[in-house]
PADRENTOR-569042 format. One line per 4 residues: number of its first residue (from 1); their letters; for each residue x, y, z of C-alpha. Coordinates in steps of 0.5 Angstrom, whole numbers, m for minus. Layout:
N
NUM) a) X,Y,Z ~ ...
END
This chain:
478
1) xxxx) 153,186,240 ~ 160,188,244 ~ 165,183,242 ~ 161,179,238
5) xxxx) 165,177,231 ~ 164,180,225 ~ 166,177,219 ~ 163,182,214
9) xxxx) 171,186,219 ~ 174,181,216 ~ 172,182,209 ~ 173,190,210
13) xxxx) 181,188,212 ~ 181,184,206 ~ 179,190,201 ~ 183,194,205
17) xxxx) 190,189,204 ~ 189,188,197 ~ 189,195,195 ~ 195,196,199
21) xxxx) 198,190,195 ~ 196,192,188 ~ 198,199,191 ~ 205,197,191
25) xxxx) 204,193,184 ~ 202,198,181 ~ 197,193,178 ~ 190,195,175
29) xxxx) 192,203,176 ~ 190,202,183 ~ 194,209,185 ~ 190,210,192
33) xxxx) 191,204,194 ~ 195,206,200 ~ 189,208,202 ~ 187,202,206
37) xxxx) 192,203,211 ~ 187,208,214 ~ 181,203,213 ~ 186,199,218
41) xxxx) 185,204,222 ~ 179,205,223 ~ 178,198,224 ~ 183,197,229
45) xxxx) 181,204,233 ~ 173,200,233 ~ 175,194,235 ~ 179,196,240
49) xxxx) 175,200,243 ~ 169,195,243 ~ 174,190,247 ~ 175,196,253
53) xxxx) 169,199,253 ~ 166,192,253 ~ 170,190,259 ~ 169,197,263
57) xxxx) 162,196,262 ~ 162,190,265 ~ 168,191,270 ~ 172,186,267
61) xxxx) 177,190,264 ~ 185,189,265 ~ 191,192,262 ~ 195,186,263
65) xxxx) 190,181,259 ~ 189,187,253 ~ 196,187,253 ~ 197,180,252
69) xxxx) 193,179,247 ~ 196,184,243 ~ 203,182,243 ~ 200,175,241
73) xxxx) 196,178,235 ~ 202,182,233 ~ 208,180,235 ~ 210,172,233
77) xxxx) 209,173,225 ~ 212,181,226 ~ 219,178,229 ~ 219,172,224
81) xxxx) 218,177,218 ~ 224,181,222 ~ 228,176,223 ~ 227,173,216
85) xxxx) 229,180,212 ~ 235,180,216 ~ 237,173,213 ~ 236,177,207
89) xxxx) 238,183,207 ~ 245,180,210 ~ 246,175,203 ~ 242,181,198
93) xxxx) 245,188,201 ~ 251,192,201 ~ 254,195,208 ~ 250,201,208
97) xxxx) 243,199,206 ~ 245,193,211 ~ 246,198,216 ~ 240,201,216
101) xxxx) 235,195,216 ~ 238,193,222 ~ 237,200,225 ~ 229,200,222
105) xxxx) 229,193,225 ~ 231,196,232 ~ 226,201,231 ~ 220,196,230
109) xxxx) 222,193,237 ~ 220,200,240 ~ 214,201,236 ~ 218,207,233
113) xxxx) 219,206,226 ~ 213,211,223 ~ 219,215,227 ~ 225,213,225
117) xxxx) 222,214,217 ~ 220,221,219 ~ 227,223,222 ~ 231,218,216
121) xxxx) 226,220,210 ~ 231,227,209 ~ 237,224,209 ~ 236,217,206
125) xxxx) 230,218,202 ~ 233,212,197 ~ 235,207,203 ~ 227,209,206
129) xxxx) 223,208,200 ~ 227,200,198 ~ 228,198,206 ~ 223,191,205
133) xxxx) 221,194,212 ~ 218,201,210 ~ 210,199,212 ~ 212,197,219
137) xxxx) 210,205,221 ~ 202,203,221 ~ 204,197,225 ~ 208,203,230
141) xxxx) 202,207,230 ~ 197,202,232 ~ 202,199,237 ~ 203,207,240
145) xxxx) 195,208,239 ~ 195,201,244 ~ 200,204,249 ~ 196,211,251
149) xxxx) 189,209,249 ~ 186,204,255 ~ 189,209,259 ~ 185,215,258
153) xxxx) 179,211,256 ~ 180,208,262 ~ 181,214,266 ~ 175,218,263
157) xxxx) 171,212,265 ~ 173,212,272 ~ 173,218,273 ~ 168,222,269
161) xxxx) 162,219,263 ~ 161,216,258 ~ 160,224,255 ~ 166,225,257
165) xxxx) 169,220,253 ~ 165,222,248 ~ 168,229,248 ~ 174,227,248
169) xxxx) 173,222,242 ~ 170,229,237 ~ 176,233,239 ~ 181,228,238
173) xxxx) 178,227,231 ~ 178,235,229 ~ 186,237,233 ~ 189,231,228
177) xxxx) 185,233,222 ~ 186,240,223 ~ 194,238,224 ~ 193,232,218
181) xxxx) 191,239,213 ~ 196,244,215 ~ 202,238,214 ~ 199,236,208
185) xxxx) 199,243,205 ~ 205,244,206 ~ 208,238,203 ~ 211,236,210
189) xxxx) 210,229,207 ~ 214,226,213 ~ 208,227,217 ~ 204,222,214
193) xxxx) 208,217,219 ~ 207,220,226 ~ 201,218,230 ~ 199,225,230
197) xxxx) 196,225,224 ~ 193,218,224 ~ 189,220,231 ~ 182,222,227
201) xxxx) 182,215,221 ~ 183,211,229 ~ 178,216,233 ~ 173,215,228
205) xxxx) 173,207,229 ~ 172,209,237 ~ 165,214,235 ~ 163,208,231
209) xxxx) 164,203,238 ~ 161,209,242 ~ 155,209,238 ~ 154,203,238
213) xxxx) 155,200,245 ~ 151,207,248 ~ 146,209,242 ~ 144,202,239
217) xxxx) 137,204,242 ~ 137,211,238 ~ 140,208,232 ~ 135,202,231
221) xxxx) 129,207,231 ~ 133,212,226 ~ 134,204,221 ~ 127,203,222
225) xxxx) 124,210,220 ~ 129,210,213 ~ 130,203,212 ~ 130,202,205
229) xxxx) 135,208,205 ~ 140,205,210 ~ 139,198,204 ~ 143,202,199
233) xxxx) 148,206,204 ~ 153,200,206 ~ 152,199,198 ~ 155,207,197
237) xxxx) 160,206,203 ~ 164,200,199 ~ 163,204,192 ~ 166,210,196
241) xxxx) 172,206,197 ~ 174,202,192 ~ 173,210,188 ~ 178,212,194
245) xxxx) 183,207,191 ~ 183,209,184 ~ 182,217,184 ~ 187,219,190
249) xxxx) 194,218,189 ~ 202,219,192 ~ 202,226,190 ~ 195,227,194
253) xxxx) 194,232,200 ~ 193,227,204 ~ 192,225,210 ~ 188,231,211
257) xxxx) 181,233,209 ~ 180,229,204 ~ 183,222,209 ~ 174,223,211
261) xxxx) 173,220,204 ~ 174,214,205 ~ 175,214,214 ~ 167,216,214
265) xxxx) 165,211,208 ~ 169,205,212 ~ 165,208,219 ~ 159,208,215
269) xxxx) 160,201,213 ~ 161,198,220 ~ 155,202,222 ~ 150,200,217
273) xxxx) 152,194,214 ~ 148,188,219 ~ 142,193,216 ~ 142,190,208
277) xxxx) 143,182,209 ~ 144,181,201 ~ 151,185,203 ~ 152,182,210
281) xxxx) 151,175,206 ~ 156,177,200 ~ 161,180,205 ~ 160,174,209
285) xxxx) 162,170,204 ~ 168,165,206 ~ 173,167,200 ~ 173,174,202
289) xxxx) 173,173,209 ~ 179,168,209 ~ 183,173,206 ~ 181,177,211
293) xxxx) 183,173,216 ~ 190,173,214 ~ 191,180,212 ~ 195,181,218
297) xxxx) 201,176,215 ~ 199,178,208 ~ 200,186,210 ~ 207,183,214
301) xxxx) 210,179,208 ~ 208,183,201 ~ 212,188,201 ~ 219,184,204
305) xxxx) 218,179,198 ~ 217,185,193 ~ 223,189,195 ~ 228,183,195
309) xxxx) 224,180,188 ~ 223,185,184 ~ 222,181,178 ~ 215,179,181
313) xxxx) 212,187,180 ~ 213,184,173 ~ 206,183,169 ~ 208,176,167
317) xxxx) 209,174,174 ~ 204,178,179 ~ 200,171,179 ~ 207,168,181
321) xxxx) 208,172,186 ~ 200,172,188 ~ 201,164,190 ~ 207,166,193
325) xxxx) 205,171,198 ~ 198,167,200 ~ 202,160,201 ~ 207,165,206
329) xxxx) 202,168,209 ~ 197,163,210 ~ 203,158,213 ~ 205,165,217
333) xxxx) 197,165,220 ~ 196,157,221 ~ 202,156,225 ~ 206,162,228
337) xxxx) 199,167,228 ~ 193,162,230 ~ 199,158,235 ~ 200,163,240
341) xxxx) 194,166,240 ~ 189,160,241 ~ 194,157,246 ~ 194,160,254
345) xxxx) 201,161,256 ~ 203,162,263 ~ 204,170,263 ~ 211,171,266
349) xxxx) 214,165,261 ~ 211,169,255 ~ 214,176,257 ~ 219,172,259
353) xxxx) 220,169,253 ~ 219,176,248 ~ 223,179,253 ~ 230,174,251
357) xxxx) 227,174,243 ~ 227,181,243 ~ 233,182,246 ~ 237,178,242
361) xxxx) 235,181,236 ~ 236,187,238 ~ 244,185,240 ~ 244,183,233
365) xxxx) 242,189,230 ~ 246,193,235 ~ 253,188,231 ~ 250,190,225
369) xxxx) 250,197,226 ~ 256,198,229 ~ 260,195,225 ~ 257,200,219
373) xxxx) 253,193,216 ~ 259,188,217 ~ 263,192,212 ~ 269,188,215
377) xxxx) 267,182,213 ~ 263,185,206 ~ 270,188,204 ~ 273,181,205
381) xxxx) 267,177,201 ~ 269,182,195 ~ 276,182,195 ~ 276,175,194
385) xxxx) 271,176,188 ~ 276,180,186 ~ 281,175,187 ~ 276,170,182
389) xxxx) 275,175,177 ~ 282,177,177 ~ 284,169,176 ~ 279,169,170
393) xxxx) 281,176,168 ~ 289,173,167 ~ 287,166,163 ~ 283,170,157
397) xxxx) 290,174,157 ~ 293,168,156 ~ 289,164,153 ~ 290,165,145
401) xxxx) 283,163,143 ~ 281,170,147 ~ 275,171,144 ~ 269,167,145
405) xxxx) 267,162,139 ~ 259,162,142 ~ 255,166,137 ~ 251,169,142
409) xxxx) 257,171,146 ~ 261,176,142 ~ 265,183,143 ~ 264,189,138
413) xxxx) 266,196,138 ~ 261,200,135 ~ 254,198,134 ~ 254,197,127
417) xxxx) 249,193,122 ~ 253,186,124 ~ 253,188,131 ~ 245,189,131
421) xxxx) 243,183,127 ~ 247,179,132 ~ 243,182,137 ~ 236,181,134
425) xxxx) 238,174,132 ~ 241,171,138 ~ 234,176,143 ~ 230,170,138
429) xxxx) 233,165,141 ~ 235,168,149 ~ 230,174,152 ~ 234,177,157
433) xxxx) 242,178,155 ~ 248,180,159 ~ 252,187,157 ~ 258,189,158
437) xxxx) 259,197,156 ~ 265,201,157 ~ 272,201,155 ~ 278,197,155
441) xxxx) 277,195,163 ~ 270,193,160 ~ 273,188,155 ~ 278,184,160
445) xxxx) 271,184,164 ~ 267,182,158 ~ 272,177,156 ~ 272,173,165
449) xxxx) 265,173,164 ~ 264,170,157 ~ 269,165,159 ~ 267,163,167
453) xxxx) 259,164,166 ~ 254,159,162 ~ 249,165,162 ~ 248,164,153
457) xxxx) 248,171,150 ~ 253,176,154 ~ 254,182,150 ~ 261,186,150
461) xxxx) 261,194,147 ~ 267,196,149 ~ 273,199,145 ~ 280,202,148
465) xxxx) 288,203,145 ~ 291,199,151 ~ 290,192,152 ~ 297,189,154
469) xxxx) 293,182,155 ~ 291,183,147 ~ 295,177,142 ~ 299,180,137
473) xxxx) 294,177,132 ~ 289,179,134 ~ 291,187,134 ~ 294,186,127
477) xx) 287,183,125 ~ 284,189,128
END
């Protein structure tokens, strides 16, 4: 069993992943959906363990094979979602929003960014919350988890039992569950970051291997003495879950006690699922477990492709957005996740070739943050549309036909019964409008953009007493 594959898994980070999207699209009133992060959890912390204890059992074990095998499963896709979203952020941010995606960039590079929100969410609560990298502190948490967990495991297992290994896995359980509660209840949100209050969800995942690697005798003599029950629990555990996804929500004490509602339903899943065949062949089915196959780039991509679209959060356009993020995902998967994880590499050229990858990256990140965003070269960008509008400004103002003959592009200074039925009946005809409120500034706006632009329904609101550029008679009509 220890390392066998498992595609029910599969279809396990499917749910997960999906409540996650849905979560962040607010779509079907899935509130709790960021509860599939703590799904992954106790799946990484099972699969994790089976592969260390499997090879310590068997005295194949080594740390440099288990570490190339998770910077070739994580890393390729990770620094290409990094690397796109700084081409992004570059065209779309402003210098400071830029700044601090270069900053969060580095942090990812460190397996540091779970951190870095931690520290940040205080003084740029509004730059966390939108920066298009802001999942990436579950992948820190794992990637820290990878750093310290073989080494202890290891060194538990050289050194002392499997009963000691045991131990150590119910202490880490309660110490981070305990210190989840105290955090949570004391609204220290920034904890829901940090490994601390993760180590239960992922310890979890290990109680689950250990029982099945060392207990696998005492557990089929308990399945054959409750058989029909252990039928219905796999049922009941993937209810508790998709309940977990609508009950809970932002505002929830959570992570804490109530975290066990759906890390024990997901622990319990794995261990009794083999034990009901009609759920084994419905999660064993290839719809489910291709999404789960590519959970991993559909979680890197989701939230990128939200904060730089926002439209796409839209309910008329969230089939839209679906079909664009499983066609980015899927590529993502086939050609930069399934290249470097099923070709052999040469070791000293594959760090080779992370270590220069990684280092260029961060010496752009490093320019980036210097410069404070490349506010240099963004004031000179704006300076010159300043130039532009300026130019048009200076054109209306020349212009004897100062006002726009279009039906659909007209300036008004109330909101008189005139200027409604012109709105009502141009919104016939164009669903979205461009409006331009304010005061006599507003006007040699309104009228720039209504020449310049070929955008058909633009609205100018806007009124003042000094407008130099104004024809003669045009003010002595008004």
């Amino acid at each position: 069993m220890i390392n066998r594959y498992r595609p029910e898994i599969d279809s396990l980070r499917a749910i997960a992943v999906l409540g996650v999207i849905f979560f962040h699209l607010e779509f079907l009133k899935i509130t709790g959906g960021f509860l599939g992060v703590d799904i992954f959890f106790v799946i990484s912390g099972f699969l994790i363990s089976n592969f260390i204890i499997g090879r310590i059992n068997q005295k194949q074990f080594s740390f440099c094979e288990f570490y190339i095998k998770r910077v070739k499963r994580l890393f390729p896709a990770l620094f290409t979602v990094c690397v796109t979203t700084l081409i992004f952020g570059f065209f779309k941010y402003q210098p400071e929003s830029l700044q601090f995606l270069s900053l969060t960039i580095s942090s990812i590079i460190f397996f540091l960014s779970n951190i870095l929100f931690f520290y940040e969410s205080t003084y740029f609560n509004d730059l966390a919350n939108q920066s298009p990298l802001l999942h990436t502190w579950s992948l820190s948490v794992e990637e820290q988890f990878y750093l310290f967990f073989p080494l202890l495991t290891f060194f538990i297992f050289k050194n002392f039992s499997k009963n000691s290994f045991l131990i150590f896995i119910i202490l880490s359980i309660f110490i981070s569950l305990i210190t989840s509660q105290i955090n949570s209840e004391n609204l220290n949100k920034g904890y829901f970051f940090l490994i601390q209050s993760r180590i239960f969800e992922l310890a979890f995942g290990s109680l689950c291997s250990y029982l099945m690697i060392f207990e696998e005798k005492r557990l089929n003599v308990f399945y054959e003495k409750f058989t029909f029950v252990f039928k219905f629990i796999p049922i009941f555990s993937i209810v508790v879950i998709l309940i977990s996804f609508l009950i809970f929500n932002k505002n929830s004490t959570l992570p804490g006690f109530f975290s066990l509602i759906p890390v024990i339903a997901t622990a319990i899943f794995i261990l009794t699922i083999q034990k009901n065949n009609f759920l084994l062949k419905i999660f064993s089915n290839l719809s489910l477990v291709g999404i789960g196959k590519i959970s991993y780039s559909l979680y890197l991509w989701h939230f990128p492709i939200l904060i730089f679209f926002p439209q796409f959060s839209e309910p008329k356009n969230i089939f839209l957005y679906f079909i664009v993020l499983f066609l980015i995902s899927f590529c993502s998967w086939k050609f930069i996740e399934q290249t470097f994880r099923k070709k052999e590499f040469n070791i000293k050229k594959l760090s080779l070739f992370f270590i220069i990858l990684n280092l260029l990256l961060l010496l752009l990140c490093g320019i980036i943050y210097g410069s404070k965003g490349l506010k240099s070269l963004y004031i000179n960008n704006l300076n010159l549309q300043e130039n532009i509008l300026f130019k048009a400004v200076k054109e209306t103002r020349n212009n004897k036909n100062l006002y726009i003959q279009n039906e659909c592009k007209f300036l008004e200074k109330n909101t008189t019964k005139k200027f409604i039925n012109k709105v009502n009946n141009c919104l016939k005809k164009h669903q979205k409008f461009i409006l331009v409120l304010g005061d006599s500034h507003a006007i040699d706006v309104f009228n720039a953009i209504a020449h310049s632009s070929e955008y058909p329904f633009i609205i100018g609101l806007a009124q003042g007493n000094c407008r130099p550029h104004t024809p003669d008679n045009l003010r002595k009509k008004r």
